[in-house]
C-alpha positions as CSV (number, residue, x, y, z in Angstrom):
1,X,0.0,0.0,0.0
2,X,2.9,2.2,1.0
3,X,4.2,1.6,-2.6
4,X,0.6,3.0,-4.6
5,X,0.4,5.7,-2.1
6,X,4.2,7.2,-3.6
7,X,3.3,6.4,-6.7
8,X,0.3,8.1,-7.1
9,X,1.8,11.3,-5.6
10,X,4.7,11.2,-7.7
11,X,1.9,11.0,-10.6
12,X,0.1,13.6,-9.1
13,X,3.2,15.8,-9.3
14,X,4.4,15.4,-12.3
15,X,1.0,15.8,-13.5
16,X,1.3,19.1,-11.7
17,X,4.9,20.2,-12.9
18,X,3.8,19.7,-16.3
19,X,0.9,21.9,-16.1
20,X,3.1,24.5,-14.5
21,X,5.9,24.5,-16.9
22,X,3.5,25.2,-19.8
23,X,1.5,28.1,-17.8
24,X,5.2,29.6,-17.4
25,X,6.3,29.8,-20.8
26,X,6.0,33.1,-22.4
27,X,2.8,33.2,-24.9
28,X,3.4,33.6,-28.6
29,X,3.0,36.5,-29.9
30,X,2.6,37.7,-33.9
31,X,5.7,38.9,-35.1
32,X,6.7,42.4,-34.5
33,X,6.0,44.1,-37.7
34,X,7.2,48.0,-38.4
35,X,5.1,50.9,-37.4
36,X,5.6,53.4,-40.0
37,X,3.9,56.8,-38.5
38,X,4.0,58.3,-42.0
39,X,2.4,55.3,-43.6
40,X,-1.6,55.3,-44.4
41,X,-1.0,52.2,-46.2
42,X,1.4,49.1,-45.3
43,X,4.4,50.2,-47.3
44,X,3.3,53.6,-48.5
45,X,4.8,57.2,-47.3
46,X,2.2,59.4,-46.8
47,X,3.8,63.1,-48.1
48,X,1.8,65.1,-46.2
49,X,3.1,63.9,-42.7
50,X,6.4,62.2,-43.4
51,X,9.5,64.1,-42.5
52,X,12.7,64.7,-44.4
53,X,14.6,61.7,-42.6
54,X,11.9,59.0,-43.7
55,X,11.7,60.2,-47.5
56,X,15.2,59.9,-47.7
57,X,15.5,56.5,-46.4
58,X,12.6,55.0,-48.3
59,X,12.6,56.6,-51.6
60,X,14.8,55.9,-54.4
61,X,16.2,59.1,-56.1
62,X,15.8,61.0,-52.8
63,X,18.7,62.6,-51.5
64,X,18.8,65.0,-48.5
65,X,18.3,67.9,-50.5
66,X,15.2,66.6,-52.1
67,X,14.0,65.3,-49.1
68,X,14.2,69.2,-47.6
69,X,12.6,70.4,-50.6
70,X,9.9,68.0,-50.3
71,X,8.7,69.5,-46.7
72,X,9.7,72.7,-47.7
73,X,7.2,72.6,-50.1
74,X,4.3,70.9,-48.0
75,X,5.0,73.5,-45.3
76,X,4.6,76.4,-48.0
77,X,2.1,75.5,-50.2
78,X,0.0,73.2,-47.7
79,X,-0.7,69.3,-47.9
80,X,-0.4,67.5,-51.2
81,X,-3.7,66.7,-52.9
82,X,-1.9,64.0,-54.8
83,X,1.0,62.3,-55.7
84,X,1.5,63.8,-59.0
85,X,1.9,66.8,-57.2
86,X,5.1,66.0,-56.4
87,X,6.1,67.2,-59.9
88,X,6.4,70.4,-58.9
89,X,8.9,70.2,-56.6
90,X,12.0,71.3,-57.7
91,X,14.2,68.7,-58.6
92,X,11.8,66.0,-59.0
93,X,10.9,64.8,-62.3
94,X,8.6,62.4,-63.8
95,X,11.6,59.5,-63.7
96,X,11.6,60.1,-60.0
97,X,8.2,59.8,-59.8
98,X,7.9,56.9,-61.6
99,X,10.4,54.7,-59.7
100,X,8.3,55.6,-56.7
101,X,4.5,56.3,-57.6
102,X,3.8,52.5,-55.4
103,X,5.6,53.8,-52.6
104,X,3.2,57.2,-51.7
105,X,0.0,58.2,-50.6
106,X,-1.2,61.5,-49.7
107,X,-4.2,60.1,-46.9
């Protein structure tokens, strides 16, 4: 008797142990994905709140210098009603444009 007494407590914990090493791991999260302030769209730079920095670093073509003239000419002339408006900002032609029409929004 002394023998099913042990053995059903040593059951009983490792019944327990099991139950507690699952409750302590860590639960799964979904993978940390990028919070882009600027973006109204996954992947898109919205003009009209992005700053110089971010259109430097995620547009092709776009240098520092463009990048300034880019909020330069939000801040002067208001928000951009659309993308194409981006033509007439000095320094940025329709090549530039072109390479990176998929990458903006203006919402």
């Amino acid at each position: 008797m002394h023998k099913g007494y042990i053995a059903s407590l040593l059951a009983a914990f490792l019944t327990l142990s099991s139950f507690a090493a699952q409750a302590a791991e860590p639960a799964k999260s979904a993978p940390d994905k990028p919070v882009a302030v600027q973006a109204a769209e996954v992947g898109r730079i919205n003009l009209n709140t992005a700053d110089a920095t971010t259109l430097q670093r995620e547009l092709s073509g776009i240098g520092e210098v463009k990048a300034r003239a880019i909020v330069e000419y939000r801040e002067a002339n208001g928000p951009f009603a659309s993308v194409d408006e981006l033509l007439e900002v000095k320094g940025i032609g329709e090549a530039t444009l072109a390479k990176n029409r998929d990458k903006l929004s203006v919402n």
